[in-house]
N, C-alpha and C positions, 0 to 999 in steps of 0.2 A: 354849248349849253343847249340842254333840249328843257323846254316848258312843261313837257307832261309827262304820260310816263316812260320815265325811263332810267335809269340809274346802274349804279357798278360799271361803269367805264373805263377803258383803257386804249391805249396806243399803243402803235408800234410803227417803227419805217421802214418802208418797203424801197432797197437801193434799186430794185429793179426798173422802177416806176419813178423812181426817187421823188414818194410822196407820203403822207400821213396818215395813217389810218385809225378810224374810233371807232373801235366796239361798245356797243352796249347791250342790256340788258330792257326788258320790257317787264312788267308786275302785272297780275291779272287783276282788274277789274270786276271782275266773279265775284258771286257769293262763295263763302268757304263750301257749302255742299257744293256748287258747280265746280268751284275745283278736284274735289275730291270725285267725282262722277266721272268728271275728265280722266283723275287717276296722273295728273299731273298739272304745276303751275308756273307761270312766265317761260317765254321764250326770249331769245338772242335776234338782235334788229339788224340790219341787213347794214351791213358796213358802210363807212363813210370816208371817205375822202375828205381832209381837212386842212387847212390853209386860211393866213392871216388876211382881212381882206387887205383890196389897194386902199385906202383912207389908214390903214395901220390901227384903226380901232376895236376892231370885236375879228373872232374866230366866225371863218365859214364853211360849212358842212354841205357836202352836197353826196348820195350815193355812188358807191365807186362804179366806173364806166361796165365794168365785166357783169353788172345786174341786165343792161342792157342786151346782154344776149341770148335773156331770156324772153324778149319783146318776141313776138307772132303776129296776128291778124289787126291792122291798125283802123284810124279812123280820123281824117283830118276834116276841119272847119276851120273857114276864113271867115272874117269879117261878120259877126255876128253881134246886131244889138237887143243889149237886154234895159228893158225900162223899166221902171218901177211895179214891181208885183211878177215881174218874167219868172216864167222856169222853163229853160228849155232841155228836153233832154238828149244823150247823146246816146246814139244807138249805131248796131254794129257791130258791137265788139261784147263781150261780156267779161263785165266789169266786178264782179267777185274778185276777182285777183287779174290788177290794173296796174299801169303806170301813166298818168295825165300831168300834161304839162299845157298850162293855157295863160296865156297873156292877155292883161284886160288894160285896157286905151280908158283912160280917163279926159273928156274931153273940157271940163268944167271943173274946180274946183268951190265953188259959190255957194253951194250950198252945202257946205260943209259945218257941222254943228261943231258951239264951244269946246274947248278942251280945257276941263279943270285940271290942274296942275296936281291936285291929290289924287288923280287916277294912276300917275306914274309910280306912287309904290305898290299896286295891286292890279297887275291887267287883269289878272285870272278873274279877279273881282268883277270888272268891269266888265269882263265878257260873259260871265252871271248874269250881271242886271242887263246886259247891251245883248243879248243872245242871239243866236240867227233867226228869230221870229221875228223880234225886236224891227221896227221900219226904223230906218233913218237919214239923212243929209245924203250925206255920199258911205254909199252902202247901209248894211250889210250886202257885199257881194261876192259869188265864191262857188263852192260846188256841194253841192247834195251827193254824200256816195254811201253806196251800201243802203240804198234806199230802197223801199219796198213801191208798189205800183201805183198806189193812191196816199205812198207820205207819209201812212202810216207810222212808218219811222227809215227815218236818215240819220247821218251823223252831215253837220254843218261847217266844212271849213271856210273863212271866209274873211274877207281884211273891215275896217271902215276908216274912215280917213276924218280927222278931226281940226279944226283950225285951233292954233294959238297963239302966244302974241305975236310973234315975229316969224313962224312958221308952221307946217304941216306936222299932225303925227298921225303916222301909218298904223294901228292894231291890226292884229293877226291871230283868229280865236280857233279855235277845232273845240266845236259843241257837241256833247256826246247826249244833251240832255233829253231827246228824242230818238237815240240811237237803238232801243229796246225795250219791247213792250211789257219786260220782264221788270216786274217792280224792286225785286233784289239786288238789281245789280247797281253796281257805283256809278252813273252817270255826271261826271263832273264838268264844265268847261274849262278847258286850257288856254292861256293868250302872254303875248308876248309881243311888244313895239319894234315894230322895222326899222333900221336904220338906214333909212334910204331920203334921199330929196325927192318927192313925188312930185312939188310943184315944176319942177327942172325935166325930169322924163317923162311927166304926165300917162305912166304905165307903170305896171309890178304885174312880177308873175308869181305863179305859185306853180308847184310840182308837187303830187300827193301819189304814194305806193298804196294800193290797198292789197290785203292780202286776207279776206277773210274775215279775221280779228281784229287786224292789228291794221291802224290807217296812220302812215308816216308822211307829212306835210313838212313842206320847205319853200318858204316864203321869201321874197326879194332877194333870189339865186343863193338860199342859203345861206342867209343872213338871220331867218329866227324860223328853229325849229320845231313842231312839235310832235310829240307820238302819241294815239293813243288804240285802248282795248274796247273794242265792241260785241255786243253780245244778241244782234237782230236775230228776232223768229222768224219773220218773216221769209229768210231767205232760205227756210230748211221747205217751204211751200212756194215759190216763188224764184224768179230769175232774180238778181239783184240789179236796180237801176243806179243812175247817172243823170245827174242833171249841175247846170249851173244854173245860175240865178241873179237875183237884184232885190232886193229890198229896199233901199234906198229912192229918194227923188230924183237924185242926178243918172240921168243914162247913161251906163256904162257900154263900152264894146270889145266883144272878144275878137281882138284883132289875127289869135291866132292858136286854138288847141289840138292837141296832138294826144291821140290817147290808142296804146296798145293792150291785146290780153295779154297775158303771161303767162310761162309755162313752167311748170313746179323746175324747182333746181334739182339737181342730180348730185348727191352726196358721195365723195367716195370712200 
């Protein structure tokens, strides 16, 4: 299951590999003139490898490995902390069409704000009103991509962590709602709860493709997915940036990010 956009999916197994694979589809976020200006609309999302997790509970999606051999010019950081109000960004590599993978060290859970139990039929909701501007407990923390030079617009993926009665819950948003200065276009927040024991690893990673338009996030190794369509000006006058962040009270730390450019695929 993917949270945002994405739809008309299908499978097929690969004995070569002997694993699973989902295609899907992506819907543009455009206004219908921007479609039509394009002269075309929606693209096909960059395949998945798919597998039951170990707990036997939910499907997990993670990019098939052969995307990786489109990685080139990289960029690694260790041990980095971000405190409340951080943005740091990641430079090096240019990030218009990226593959980042960063692991955030939760060293505290304490200040983790209630968790109403009526937020579970509506994350997308929740990640509406809780947005990546939004300060709070533990998080929002995450990454700012397809960002312009002064902020002007990013798109926000990012988790926050919530207590409730007897345990953690993980949210998982990709905010488009600063994503484009452009007033037409559909800016929606997408989200989805992790399933993961956060109190027990005291870390979650995320892995986000940007490719342009289109920013494919995958949250607690593929555990909740989301996609979605962005549509920055900025970037037609501007290099596009990269940063993580913190919004939250509790200091987080990027114990370990890894982020490459990417090199258009080759069709045959």
């Amino acid at each position: 299951y993917d949270y945002g956009n994405f739809y008309a999916s299908k499978t097929f197994f690969d004995p070569a590999k002997r694993r699973r694979v989902l295609w899907g589809w992506s819907n543009e976020s455009d206004s219908v003139a921007g479609d039509v200006a394009k002269g075309w609309a929606g693209i096909q999302t960059i395949p998945r490898a798919l597998w039951l997790d170990t707990t036997g509970r939910q499907l997990v999606q993670w990019p098939v490995k052969e995307v990786e051999s489109l990685r080139r010019k990289d960029v690694l950081l260790r041990d980095v902390g971000l405190k409340r109000g951080n943005v740091y960004e990641v430079t090096g590599i240019t990030t218009s069409q990226a593959d980042v993978i960063v692991e955030f060290d939760l060293p505290s859970l304490k200040k983790a704000e209630a968790f109403d139990p009526a937020w579970l039929g509506d994350p997308q909701k929740l990640c509406s009103q809780k947005n990546g501007s939004v300060p709070g407990g533990v998080g929002p923390f995450g990454l700012l991509v397809l960002a312009s030079a002064h902020l002007e617009e990013y798109t926000a993926i990012f988790f926050r962590v919530f207590r409730a009665h007897n345990k953690y819950m993980t949210l998982m948003c990709s905010d488009q709602s600063r994503s484009s200065l452009r007033p037409e276009v559909y800016k929606p927040a997408f989200g989805g709860f992790v399933d993961i024991d956060i109190n027990a690893s005291g870390r979650i990673s995320l892995r986000t493709l940007i490719d342009h338009s289109v920013v494919e996030s995958f949250g607690g190794g593929g555990r909740t997915c989301i996609t979605a369509r962005v549509y920055p000006t900025r970037m037609l006058e501007q290099t596009a940036h990269l940063y993580a962040f913190n919004k939250g009270l509790q200091t987080v730390r990027i114990s370990k990010l890894h982020a490459w450019e990417m090199a258009k695929a080759k069709i045959n």
